[in-house]
Each structure stands twice: as C-alpha cells, then as structure tokens.
Biopython code that builds the backbone (N, CA, C, O; Angstrom):
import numpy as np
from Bio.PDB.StructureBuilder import StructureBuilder

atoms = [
    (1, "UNK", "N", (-13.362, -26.209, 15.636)),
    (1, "UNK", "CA", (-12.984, -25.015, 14.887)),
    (1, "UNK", "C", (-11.463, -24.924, 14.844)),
    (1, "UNK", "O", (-10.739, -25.114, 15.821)),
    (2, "UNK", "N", (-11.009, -24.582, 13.490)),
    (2, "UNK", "CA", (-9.688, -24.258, 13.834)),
    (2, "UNK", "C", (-9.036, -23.409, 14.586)),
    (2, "UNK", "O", (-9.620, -22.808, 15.487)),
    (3, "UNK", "N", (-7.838, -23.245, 14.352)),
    (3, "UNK", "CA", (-7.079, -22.338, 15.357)),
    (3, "UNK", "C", (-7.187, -20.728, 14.509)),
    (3, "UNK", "O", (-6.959, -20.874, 13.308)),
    (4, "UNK", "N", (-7.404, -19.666, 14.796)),
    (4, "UNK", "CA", (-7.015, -18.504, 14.076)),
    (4, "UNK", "C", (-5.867, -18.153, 13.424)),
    (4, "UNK", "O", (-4.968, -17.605, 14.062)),
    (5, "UNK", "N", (-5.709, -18.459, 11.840)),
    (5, "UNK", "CA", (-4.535, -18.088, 10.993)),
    (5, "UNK", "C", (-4.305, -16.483, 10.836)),
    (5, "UNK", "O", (-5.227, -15.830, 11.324)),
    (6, "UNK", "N", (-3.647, -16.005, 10.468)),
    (6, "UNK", "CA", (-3.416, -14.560, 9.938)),
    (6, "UNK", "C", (-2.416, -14.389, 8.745)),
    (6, "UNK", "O", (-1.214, -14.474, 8.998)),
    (7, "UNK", "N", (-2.808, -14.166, 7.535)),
    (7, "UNK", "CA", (-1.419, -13.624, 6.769)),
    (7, "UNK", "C", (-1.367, -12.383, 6.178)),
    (7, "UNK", "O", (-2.354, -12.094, 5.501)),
    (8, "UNK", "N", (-0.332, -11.435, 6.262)),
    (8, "UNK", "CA", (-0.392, -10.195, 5.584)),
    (8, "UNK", "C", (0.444, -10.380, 4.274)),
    (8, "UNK", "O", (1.447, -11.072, 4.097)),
    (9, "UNK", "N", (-0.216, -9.601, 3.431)),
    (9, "UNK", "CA", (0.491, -9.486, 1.787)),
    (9, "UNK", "C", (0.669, -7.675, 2.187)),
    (9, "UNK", "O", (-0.141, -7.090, 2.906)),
    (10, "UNK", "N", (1.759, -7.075, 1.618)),
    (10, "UNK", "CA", (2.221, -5.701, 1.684)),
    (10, "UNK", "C", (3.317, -5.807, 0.639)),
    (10, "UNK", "O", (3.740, -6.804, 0.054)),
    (11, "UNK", "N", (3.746, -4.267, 0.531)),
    (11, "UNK", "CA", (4.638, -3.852, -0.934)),
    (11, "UNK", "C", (4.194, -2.878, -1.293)),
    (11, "UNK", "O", (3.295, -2.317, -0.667)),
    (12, "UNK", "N", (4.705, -2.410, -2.406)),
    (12, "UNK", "CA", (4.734, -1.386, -2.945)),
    (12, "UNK", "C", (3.342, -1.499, -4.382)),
    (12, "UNK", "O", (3.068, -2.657, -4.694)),
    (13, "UNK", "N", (2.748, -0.637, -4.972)),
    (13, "UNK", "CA", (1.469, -0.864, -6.296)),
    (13, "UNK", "C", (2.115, -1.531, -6.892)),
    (13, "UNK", "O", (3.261, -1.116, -7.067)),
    (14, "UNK", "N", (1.831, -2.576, -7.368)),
    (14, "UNK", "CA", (1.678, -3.339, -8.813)),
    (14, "UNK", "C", (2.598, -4.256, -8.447)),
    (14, "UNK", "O", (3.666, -3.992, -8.998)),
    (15, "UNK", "N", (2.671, -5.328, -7.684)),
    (15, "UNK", "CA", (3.636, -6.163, -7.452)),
    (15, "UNK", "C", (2.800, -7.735, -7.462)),
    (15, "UNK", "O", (3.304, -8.840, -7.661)),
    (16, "UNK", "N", (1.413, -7.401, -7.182)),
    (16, "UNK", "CA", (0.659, -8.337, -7.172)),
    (16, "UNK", "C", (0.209, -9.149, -5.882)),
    (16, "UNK", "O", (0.032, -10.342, -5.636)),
    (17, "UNK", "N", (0.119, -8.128, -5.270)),
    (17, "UNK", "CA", (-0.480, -8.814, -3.595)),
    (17, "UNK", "C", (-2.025, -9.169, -3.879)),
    (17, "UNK", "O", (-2.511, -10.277, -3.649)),
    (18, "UNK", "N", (-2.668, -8.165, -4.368)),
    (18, "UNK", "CA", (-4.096, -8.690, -4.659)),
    (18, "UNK", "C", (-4.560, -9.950, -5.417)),
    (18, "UNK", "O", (-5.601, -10.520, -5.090)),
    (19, "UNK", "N", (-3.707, -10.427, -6.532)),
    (19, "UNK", "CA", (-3.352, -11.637, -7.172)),
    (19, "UNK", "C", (-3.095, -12.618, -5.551)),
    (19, "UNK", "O", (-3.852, -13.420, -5.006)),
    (20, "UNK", "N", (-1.887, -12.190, -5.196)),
    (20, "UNK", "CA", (-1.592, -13.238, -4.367)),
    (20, "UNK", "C", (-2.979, -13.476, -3.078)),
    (20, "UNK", "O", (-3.244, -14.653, -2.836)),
    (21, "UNK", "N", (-3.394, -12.927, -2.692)),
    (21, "UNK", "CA", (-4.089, -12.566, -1.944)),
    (21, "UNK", "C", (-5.528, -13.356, -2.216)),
    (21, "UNK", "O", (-6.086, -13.841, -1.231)),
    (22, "UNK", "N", (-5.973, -13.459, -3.162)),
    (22, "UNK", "CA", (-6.803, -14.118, -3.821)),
    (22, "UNK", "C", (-6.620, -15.415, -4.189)),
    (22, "UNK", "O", (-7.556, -16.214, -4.166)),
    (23, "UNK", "N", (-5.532, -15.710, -4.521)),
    (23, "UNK", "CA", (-5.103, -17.216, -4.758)),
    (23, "UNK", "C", (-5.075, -17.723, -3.423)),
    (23, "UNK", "O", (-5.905, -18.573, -3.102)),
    (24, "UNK", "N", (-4.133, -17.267, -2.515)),
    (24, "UNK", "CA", (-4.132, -18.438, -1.487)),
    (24, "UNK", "C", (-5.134, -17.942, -0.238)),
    (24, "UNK", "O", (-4.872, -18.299, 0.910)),
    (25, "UNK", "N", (-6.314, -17.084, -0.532)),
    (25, "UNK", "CA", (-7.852, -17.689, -0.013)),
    (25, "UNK", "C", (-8.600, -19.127, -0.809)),
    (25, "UNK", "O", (-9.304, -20.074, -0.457)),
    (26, "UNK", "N", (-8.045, -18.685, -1.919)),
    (26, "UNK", "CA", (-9.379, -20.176, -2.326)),
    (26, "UNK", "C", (-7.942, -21.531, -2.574)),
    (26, "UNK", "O", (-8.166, -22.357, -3.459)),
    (27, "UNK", "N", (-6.684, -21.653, -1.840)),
    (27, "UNK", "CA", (-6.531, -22.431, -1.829)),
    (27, "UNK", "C", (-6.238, -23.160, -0.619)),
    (27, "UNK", "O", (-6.048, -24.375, -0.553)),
    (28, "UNK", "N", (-6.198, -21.767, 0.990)),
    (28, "UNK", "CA", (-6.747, -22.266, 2.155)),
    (28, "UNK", "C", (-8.842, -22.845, 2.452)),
    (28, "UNK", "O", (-9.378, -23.687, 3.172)),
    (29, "UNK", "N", (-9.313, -21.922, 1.540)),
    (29, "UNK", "CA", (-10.666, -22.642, 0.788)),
    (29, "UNK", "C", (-10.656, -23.724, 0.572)),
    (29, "UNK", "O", (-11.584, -24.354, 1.079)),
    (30, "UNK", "N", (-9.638, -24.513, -0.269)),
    (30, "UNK", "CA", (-9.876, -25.582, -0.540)),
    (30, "UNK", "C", (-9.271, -26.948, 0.279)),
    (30, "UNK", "O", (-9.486, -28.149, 0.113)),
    (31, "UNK", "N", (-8.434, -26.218, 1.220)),
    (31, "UNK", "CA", (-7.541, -26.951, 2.593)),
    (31, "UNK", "C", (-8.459, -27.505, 3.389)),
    (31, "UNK", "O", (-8.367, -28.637, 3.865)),
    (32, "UNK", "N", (-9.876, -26.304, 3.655)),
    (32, "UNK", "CA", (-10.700, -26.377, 4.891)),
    (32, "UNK", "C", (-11.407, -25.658, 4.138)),
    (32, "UNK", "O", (-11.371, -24.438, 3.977)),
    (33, "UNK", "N", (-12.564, -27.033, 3.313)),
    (33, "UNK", "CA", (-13.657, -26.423, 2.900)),
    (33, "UNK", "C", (-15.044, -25.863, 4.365)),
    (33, "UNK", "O", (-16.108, -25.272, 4.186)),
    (34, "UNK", "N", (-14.706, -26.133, 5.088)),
    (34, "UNK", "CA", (-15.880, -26.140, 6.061)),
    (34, "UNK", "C", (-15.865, -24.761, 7.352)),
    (34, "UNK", "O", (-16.606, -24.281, 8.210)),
    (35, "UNK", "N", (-13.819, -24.482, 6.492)),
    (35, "UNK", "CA", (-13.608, -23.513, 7.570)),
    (35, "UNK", "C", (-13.905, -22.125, 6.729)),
    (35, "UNK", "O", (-13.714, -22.086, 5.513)),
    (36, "UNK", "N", (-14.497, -20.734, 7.645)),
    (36, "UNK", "CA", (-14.853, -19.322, 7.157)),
    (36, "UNK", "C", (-13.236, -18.905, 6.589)),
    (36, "UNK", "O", (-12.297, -19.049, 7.372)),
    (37, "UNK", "N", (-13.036, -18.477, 5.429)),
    (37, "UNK", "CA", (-11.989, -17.337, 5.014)),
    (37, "UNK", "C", (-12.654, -16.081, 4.790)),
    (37, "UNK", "O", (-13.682, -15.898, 4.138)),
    (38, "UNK", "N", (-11.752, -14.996, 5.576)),
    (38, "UNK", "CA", (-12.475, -13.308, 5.328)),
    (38, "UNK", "C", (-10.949, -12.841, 4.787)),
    (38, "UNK", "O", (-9.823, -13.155, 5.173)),
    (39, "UNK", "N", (-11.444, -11.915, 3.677)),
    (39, "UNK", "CA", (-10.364, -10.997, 3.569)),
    (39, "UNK", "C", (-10.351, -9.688, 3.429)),
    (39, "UNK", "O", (-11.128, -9.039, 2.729)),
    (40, "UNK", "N", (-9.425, -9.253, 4.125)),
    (40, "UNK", "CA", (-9.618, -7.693, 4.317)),
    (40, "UNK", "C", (-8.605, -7.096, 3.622)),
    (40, "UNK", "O", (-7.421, -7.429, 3.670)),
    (41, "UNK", "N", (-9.165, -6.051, 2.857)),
    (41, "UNK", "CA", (-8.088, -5.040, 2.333)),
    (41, "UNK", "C", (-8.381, -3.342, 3.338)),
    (41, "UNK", "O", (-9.198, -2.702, 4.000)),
    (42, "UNK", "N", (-7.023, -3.354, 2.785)),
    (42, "UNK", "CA", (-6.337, -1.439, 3.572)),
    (42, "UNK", "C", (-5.916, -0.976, 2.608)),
    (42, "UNK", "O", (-4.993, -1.334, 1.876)),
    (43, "UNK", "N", (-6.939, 0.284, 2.552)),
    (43, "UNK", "CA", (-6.441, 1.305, 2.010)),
    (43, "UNK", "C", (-5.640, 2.448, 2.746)),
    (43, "UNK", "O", (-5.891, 3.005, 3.815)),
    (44, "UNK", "N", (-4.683, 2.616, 1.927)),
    (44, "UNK", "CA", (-3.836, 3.689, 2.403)),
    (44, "UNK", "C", (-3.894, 5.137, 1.978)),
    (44, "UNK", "O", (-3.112, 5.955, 2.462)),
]
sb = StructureBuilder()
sb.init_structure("model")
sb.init_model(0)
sb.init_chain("A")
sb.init_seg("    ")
for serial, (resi, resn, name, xyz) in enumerate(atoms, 1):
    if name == "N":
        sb.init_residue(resn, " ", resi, " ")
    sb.init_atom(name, np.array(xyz, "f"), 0.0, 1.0, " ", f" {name:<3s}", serial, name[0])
structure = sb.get_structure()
C-alpha cells in the first residue's frame, strides 16, 4: 500500500479549485490505478 498523500485546494469562489481538484484525482488515478483516491469537499 502506498504511503498516505494529502493535498488541499483553497481560495476564494470561482477560482477553480473544484476544476483543479478533479483533474489531479483522475490523474493521481491514473499514477496508481490500483491505489483508493477519496475526495472530500468543505463547506463553509
């Protein structure tokens, strides 16, 4: 199993964290197809 990654996306509305946020799950997805990606959003 790998090691536990963590990355936070933050900012201000409309800057595009959710964009970003989405892209580089399915392109750690595609790093380590075999490894689980979860993503969590916060609402404020």
């Amino acid at each position: 199993m790998a090691a536990l990654r963590q990355i936070a996306f933050y900012g201000k509305g409309g800057i595009g964290k959710s964009t970003t946020k989405i892209v580089s799950a399915a392109v750690a997805k595609g790093l380590a197809p075999m490894e689980p990606v979860i993503l969590f959003g916060a609402a404020a």
